[in-house]
C-alpha positions in Angstrom: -52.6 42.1 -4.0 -52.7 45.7 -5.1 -51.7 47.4 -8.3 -48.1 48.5 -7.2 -46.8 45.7 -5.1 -44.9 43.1 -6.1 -43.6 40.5 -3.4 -40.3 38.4 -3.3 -40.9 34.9 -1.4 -38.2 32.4 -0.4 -39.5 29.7 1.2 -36.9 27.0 0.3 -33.1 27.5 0.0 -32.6 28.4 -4.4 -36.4 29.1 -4.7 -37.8 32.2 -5.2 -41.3 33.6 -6.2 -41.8 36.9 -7.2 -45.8 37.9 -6.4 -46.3 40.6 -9.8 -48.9 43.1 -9.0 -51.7 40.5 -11.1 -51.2 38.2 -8.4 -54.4 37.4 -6.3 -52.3 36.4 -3.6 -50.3 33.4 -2.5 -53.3 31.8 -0.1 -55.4 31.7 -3.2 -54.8 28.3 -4.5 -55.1 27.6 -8.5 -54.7 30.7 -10.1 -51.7 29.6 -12.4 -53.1 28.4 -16.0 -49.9 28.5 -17.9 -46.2 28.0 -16.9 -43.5 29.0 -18.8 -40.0 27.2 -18.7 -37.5 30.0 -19.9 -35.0 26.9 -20.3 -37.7 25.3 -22.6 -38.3 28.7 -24.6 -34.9 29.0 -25.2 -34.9 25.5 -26.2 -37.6 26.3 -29.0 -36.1 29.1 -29.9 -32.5 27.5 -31.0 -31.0 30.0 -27.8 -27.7 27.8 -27.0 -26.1 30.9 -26.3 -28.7 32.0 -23.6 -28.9 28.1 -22.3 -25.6 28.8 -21.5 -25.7 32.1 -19.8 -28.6 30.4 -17.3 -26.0 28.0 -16.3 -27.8 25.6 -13.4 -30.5 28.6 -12.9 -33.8 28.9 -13.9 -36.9 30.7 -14.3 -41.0 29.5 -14.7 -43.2 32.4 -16.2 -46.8 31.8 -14.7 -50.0 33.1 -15.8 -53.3 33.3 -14.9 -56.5 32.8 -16.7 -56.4 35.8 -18.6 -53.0 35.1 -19.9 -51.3 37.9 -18.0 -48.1 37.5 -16.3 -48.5 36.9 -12.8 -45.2 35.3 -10.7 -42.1 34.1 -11.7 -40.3 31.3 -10.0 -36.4 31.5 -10.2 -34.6 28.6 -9.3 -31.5 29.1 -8.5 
């Protein structure tokens, strides 16, 4: 993908994937390392308030191999 585009996909009804410009691409298979619940973070971090302003929603931070930020997942 190139340096400026970032790409919203919504294949399945409350799921969305946002391509960030660090994205290889979504027919590349594999390039996630690391995935980040924000529920779980907040969870670590003592965060009831901001548990409670996600309500059902959701978010999954995904990396790649150099640890940059590459997609994000909201489920809504």
């Amino acid at each position: 993908m190139g340096d400026d585009y970032v790409q919203l996909d919504a294949d399945e009804r409350g799921v969305f994937y946002v391509y960030l410009p660090n994205h290889p691409g979504k027919e590349i298979s594999g390039v996630v390392s690391n995935s980040i619940r924000l529920r779980d973070l907040f969870v670590d971090l003592g965060r009831t308030d901001l548990l409670q302003l996600l309500g059902e929603a959701d978010m999954v931070l995904d990396c790649g191999e150099d640890g940059k930020l590459i997609g994000v997942e909201i489920l809504a």
